[in-house]
MARTOR-999563 format. One record per residue (C-alpha): x, y, z; residue in one letter. Coordinates in steps of 0.1 Angstrom, whole numbers, plus 2048, in hexadecimal, padded with zeros to 3 digits. Each point is the difference from the previous one (the first is absolute). Last residue first. Example, Ala and Ser with C-alpha at 12.3 -4.5 7.8 and 13.67 -1.06 7.14 Angstrom:
% residues 2
8897F5847S7F27DE807A
END
This chain:
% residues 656
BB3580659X7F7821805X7FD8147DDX7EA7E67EBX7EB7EC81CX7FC822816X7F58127E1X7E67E67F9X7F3804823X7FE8257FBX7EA7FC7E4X7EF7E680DX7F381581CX7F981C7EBX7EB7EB7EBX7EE7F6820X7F682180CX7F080C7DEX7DE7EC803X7FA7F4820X81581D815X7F781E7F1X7E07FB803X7E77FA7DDX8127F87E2X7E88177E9X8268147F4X81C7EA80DX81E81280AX8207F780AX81F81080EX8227EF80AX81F80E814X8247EC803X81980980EX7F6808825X8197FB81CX7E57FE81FX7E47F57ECX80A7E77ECX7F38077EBX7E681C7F0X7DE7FC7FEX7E08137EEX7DD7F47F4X7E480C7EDX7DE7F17FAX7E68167EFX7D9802810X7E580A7EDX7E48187FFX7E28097EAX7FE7F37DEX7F081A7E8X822815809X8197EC811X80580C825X81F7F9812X8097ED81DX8277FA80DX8067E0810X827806810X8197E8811X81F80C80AX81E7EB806X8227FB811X8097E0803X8117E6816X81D7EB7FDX8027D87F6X7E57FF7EBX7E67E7804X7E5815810X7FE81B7EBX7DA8047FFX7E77FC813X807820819X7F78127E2X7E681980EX8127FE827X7F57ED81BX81B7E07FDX81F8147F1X8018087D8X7EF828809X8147FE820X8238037EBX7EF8237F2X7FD80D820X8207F9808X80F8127E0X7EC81F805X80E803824X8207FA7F6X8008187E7X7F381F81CX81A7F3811X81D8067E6X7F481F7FAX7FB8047DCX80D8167E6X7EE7FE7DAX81C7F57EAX8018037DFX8057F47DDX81A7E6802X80F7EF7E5X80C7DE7F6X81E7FC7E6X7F77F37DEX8207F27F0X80B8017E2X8167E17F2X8177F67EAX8017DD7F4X80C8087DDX7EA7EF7EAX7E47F6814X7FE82780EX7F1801822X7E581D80DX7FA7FA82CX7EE7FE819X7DD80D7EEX7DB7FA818X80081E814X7EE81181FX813822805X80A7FD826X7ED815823X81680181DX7E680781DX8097E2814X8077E87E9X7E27ED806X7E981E800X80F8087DCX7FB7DB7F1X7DB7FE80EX7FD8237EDX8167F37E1X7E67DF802X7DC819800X8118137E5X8047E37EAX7DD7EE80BX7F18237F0X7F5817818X7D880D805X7FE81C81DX7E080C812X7F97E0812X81D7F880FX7FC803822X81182480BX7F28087E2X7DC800809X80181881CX81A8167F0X7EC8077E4X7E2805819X81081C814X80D80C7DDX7D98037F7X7F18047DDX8098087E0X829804805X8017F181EX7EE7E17F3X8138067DEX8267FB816X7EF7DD80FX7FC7F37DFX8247FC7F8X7FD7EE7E5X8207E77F1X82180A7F2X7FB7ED7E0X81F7EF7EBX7FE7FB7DBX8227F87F5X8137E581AX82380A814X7ED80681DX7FF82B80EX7EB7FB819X7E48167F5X7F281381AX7E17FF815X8147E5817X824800805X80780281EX80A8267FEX7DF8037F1X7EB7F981CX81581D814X7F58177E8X7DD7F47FFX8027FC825X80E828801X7E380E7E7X7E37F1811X80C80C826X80A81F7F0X7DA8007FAX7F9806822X81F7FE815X7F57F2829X7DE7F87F3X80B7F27E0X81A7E7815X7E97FA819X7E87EE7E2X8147E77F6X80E7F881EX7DE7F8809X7F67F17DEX81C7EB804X7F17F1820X7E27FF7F6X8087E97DEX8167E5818X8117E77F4X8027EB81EX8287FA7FEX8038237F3X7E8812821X8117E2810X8258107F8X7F582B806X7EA7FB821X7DF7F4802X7E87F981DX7DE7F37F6X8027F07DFX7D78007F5X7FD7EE7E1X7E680E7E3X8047E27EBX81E8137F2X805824812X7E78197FFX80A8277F4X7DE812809X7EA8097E5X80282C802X7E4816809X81280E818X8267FC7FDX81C7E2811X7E77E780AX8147DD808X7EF7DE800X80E7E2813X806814822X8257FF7FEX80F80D825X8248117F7X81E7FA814X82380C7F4X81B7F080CX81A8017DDX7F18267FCX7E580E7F2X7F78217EEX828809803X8038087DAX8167E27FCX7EA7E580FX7E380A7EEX8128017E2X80B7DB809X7DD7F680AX7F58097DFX81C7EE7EDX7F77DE814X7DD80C7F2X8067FF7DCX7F97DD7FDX7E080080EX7F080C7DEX8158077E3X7E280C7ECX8007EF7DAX81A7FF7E4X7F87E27F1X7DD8067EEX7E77FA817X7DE7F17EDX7DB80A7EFX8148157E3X80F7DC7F2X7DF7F2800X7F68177E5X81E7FE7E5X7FF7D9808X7DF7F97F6X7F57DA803X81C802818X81E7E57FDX81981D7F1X7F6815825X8227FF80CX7FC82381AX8138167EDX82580E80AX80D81E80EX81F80D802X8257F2810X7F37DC810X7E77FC7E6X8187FF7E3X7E38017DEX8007E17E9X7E57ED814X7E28107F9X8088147DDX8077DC7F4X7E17F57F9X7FE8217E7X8207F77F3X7F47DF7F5X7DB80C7F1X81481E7ECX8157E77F1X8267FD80EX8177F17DDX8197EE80EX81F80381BX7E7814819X7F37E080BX8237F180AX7F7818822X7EB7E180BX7E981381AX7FB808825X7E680181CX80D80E819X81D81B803X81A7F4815X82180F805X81C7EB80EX823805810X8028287FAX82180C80AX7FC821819X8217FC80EX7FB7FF820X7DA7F3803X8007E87E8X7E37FC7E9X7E07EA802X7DF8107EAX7E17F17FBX7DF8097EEX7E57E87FAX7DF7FE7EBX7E47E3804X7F380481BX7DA8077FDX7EF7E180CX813808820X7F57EB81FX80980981CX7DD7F6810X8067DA7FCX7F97EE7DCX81E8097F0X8017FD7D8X80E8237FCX81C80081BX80F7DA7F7X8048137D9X81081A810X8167EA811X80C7E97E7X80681F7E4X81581281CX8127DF80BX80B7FC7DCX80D8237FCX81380181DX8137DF7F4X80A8117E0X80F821813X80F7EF817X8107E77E9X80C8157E9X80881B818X8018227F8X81D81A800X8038027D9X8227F77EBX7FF8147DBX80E7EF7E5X81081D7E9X7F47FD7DAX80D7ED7E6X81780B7E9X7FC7F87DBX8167F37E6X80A8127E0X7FE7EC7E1X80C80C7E4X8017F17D7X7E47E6805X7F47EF7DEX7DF8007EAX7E5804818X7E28077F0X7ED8207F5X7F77EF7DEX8178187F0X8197EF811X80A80881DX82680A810X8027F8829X81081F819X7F77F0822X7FB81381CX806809828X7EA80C81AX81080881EX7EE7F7822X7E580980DX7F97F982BX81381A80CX7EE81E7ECX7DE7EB803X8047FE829X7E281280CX7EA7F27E4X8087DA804X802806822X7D7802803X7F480D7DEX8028067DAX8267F47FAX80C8037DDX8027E17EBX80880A7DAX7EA7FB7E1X7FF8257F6X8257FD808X80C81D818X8218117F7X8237F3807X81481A7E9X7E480E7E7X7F07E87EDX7E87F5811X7EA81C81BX809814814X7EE80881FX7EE81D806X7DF7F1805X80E7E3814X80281081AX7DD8107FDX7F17DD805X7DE7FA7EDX8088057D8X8257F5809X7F67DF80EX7EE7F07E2X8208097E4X8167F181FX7F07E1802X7F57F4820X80F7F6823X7F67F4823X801808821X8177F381DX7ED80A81CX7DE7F47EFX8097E37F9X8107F181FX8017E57F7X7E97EF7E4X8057DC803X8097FB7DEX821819803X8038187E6X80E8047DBX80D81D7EFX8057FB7D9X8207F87F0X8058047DCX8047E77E1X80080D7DEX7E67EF7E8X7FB8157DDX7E680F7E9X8058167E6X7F07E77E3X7E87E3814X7F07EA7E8X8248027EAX8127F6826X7F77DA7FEX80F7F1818X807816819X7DB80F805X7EF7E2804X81C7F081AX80481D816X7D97FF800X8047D880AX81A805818X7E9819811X805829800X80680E81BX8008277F0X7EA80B7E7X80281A7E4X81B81680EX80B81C7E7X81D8057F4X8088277F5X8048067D8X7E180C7FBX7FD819819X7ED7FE820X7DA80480AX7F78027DAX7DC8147FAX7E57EB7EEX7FA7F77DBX7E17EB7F7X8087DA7F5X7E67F6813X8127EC81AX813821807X81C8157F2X81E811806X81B7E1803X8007FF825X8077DA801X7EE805824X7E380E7F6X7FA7E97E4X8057E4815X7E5810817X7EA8017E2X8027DD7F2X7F37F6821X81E7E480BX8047DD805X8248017F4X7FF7EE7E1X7D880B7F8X80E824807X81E8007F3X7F37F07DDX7EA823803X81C814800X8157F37EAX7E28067E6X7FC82680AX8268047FCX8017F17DDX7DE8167FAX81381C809X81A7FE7E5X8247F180EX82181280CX8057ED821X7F4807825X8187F2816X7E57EE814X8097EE81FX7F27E0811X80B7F981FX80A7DF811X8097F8824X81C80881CX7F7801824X80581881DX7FF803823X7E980E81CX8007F6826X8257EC7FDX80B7F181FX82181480CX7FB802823X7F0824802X7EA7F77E8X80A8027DCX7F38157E1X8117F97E1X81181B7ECX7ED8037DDX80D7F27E3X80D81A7E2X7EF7FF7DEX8127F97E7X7F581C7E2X8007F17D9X81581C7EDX7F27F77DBX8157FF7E2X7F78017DCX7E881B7F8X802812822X8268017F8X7F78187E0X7EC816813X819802818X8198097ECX7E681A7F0X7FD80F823X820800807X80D80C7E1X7EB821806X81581B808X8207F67F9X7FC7E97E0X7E08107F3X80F825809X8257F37ECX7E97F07DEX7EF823807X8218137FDX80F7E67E5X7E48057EBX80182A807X8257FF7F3X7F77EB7E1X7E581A7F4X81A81C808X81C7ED7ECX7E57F87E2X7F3826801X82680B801X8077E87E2X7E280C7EEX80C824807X8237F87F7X7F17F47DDX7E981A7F4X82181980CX8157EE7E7X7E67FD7E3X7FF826803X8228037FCX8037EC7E4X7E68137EDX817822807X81C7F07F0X7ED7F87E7X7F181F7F5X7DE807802X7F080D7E3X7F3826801X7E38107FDX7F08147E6X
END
């Protein structure tokens, strides 16, 4: 039988049921206030956040870009406020957001999908879902320059348009008479830019400190690209509350932005502008001549005009251009393929033939010289240098030109233009005359006396002046040119390499190299980085980075052996020689080399490219120029007389 329990051994039983349930309640409460501390320290940011995405909305400012200036303070590329419209996307169903949408698009003028793509809201004009680019509570550029009338629309009554709002922003603008556009580049919208340029790849992106906008300006080419680090600013922001509409209620912060550096260039406005002109007037005078230089096929140019002692470019030419404001709206297929013709710097790689009025552009384009083409005659003063140097010839030297040279069996003979017979040469009429034979003679000694070390040195040597390299330009994209020749020996025949280099016609140099070799002969040897940036200015505090010029090289020189070079390039502009036409009306003489290089298109057959070099005044060069017109003709109709203005106009700015 068993036995009651007594009281006192009830109560005690009751006790211990109770400290356990107080123990269970103490642990219970411990564990709340652990995971109330995690949430708090380990993930109040997050939910802080998620709870400020609800209300607030950081709105970035973006920063302006530095201007571009010329080297006299005229502005090249500015900027210019306008409209955007943003989307803070608001708590609504999908069909709200598919609705705003499509009053966008008849407001704006818009497809309903490309609004759709830009309000990023995961879905498309069906109503299907589709990946989000960025989260949900990003802005997101709709449109930007917007017209008083769209500003208007979407202000005044903001229940057809919930989440979207009008901030203003500046947007790069350029010149309307397209200078230098090329050189200076232009920009596109970051989101764009970082699928194509691996800098951008890396970058970051908004929010961390100063990322990229999806939306913001980053330079593509030209010195746009080159100087995007100097040319960004700071972005800045405003902190605004919503509604749950997604508009702006009130502003609680507003941190400005910094704009970016202005960066001065070396060109001249005027120069450069002026240049440009005369190049349009004269290749259009070229095609419709009715003489025998005519050049129904001019319609490219390439010049460069840069100091010789410092290396400062003073104009750069690349013909025909294009309104660079293009790139500010929407570029269809149709517009971007136009402007695969002109958009390309043909005076640091190669450009197209313009073939946009050709029934078929994609074909015609193939049937014409791009822009780096043979350099022709205007290698030869460095010929005769070489020659000079290597004790082949000397400052008397005597050499009977027959008109036609045979340097191997079996082998055309080298002919020079119109098959002239010079008689008795030396070193400055063999220039003056622009003799091909008389190269080829050098030419040709040389690999005799060294064999292919003959090859091998006046590449070498060639290089040291700048040409078959890169010249180091403060521009993206830069080619270093063929040097055909170095094949030949390769494949073929060094005697023959040396042959036909010794002429120009087994290297192709862009107008660029061609002006730092013009530039190197005229400094005697001292060869200087070409370069277009003086110097990085901050508009708030005024201080300044300089760009300082650099040399690269020097290639020795006897002082004779320079003189020699240099007189026979004064007789090329003196009665007799191949430019002896032009010049005239400055005040000091010239140094210049004319060259008409031939090449052979295939399906075509051969034509003849017009490329000229000068550098003034002669006797205390600074400054060195370098055309080329590909289907001018001689060197002397088509690409001789934009030379001469360019040297003329640099006489009317620097000398007055």
């Amino acid at each position: 039988m068993n036995r009651p329990e007594s009281k006192t051994e009830t109560r005690t039983l009751s006790q211990s049921r109770l400290q356990g349930l107080w123990l269970i309640t103490v642990l219970l409460f411990v564990a709340l206030i652990l995971r109330l501390g995690w949430i708090q320290l380990g993930s109040g940011d997050k939910y802080h956040r998620l709870s400020v995405e609800n209300n607030f909305k950081q709105i970035p400012i973006p920063a302006p870009r530095g201007k571009i200036l010329d080297r006299n303070g005229v502005p090249l590329a500015e900027n210019r406020s306008l409209f955007t419209a943003i989307y803070l996307e608001p708590e609504l169903p999908r069909e709200r957001k598919l609705a705003t949408a499509k009053e966008l698009s008849k407001t704006l003028q818009m497809p309903v999908h490309e609004v759709l793509e830009a309000m990023d809201v995961g879905m498309d004009a069906s109503g299907k879902s589709v990946p989000r680019k960025m989260p949900p509570y990003y802005p997101k550029k709709i449109k930007n320059g917007l017209t008083p009338e769209e500003v208007v629309r979407i202000s005044e009554d903001p229940g057809r348009f919930p989440g979207v709002n009008v901030f203003a922003e500046p947007l790069r603008r350029y010149r309307d008479d397209r200078i230098a556009v090329q050189t200076i580049g232009y920009v596109r919208p970051f989101a764009g830019a970082r699928e194509s340029l691996d800098p951008y790849r890396s970058a970051p992106r908004f929010p961390e400190t100063n990322g990229y906008l999806d939306w913001e300006q980053v330079g593509v080419d030209g010195l746009e690209y080159t100087y995007q680090s100097v040319l960004r600013g700071i972005n800045g922001y405003r902190l605004i509350r919503v509604n749950s509409h997604g508009r702006q209620v009130e502003v609680l912060k507003e941190v400005p932005s910094r704009p970016g550096k202005d960066l001065v260039i070396s060109l001249d406005s005027v120069m450069q502008s002026e240049t440009e002109e005369f190049i349009a007037r004269h290749l259009e005078q070229l095609r419709n001549r009715t003489d025998r230089q005519r050049a129904p096929h001019a319609r490219n140019a390439y010049a460069v005009a840069m100091e010789v002692k410092t290396g400062n470019i003073l104009a750069m030419v690349s013909h025909p251009d294009y309104d660079p404001n293009v790139w500010n709206g929407r570029v269809t297929p149709e517009v971007y393929k136009n402007l695969s013709y002109v958009m390309r710097n043909g005076t640091i790689r190669e450009a197209p033939y313009d073939a946009r009025e050709e029934a078929d552009p994609e074909k015609e384009m193939l049937r014409h010289p791009f822009s780096v083409v043979p350099a022709g005659s205007t290698v030869k003063p460095l010929t005769v240098l070489f020659g000079l140097k290597k004790g082949l010839i000397n400052e008397d030297t005597l050499w009977n030109d027959p008109g036609a040279f045979t340097y191997a069996k079996a082998t055309p003979p080298v002919r020079n233009s119109g098959g002239h017979r010079y008689g008795l040469l030396g070193p400055v009429k063999a220039i003056q005359k622009s003799s091909n034979t008389f190269m080829a003679w050098i030419g040709t000694s040389w690999y005799h006396q060294e064999k292919n070390e003959a090859v091998r040195e006046f590449n070498r040597w060639s290089r040291a002046f700048g040409l078959g390299v890169k010249t180091g330009v403060d521009l993206p994209g830069e080619q270093d040119g063929t040097e055909d020749y170095l094949s030949i020996a390769r494949k073929h025949s060094g005697l023959g390499a040396m042959a036909l280099a010794s002429f120009g016609q087994a290297q192709r140099h862009t107008a660029l190299q061609l002006a730092q070799y013009t530039a190197t002969l005229a400094n005697r040897g001292t060869r200087m980085r070409p370069r277009l940036a003086l110097q990085a200015v901050d508009p708030n505090t005024g201080q300044t980075v300089r760009y300082e010029p650099e040399v690269l090289g020097k290639f020795p020189m006897e002082p004779s052996h320079w003189r020699t070079v240099l007189d026979g390039m004064v007789a090329v502009t003196k009665p007799g020689g191949t430019a002896g036409h032009l010049f005239k009306d400055l005040p000091f003489p010239v140094a210049a080399k004319t060259g008409t290089s031939e090449q052979d298109i295939p399906g075509r057959g051969r034509v003849e490219n017009s490329v000229f070099i000068a550098f003034a005044p002669a006797y205390d060069p600074e400054i060195a120029v370098a055309v080329v017109v590909p289907e001018g003709g001689y060197g002397a109709v088509a690409a001789g007389p934009i030379a001469e203005k360019m040297i003329g106009l640099w006489h009317e700015r620097f000398n007055r």
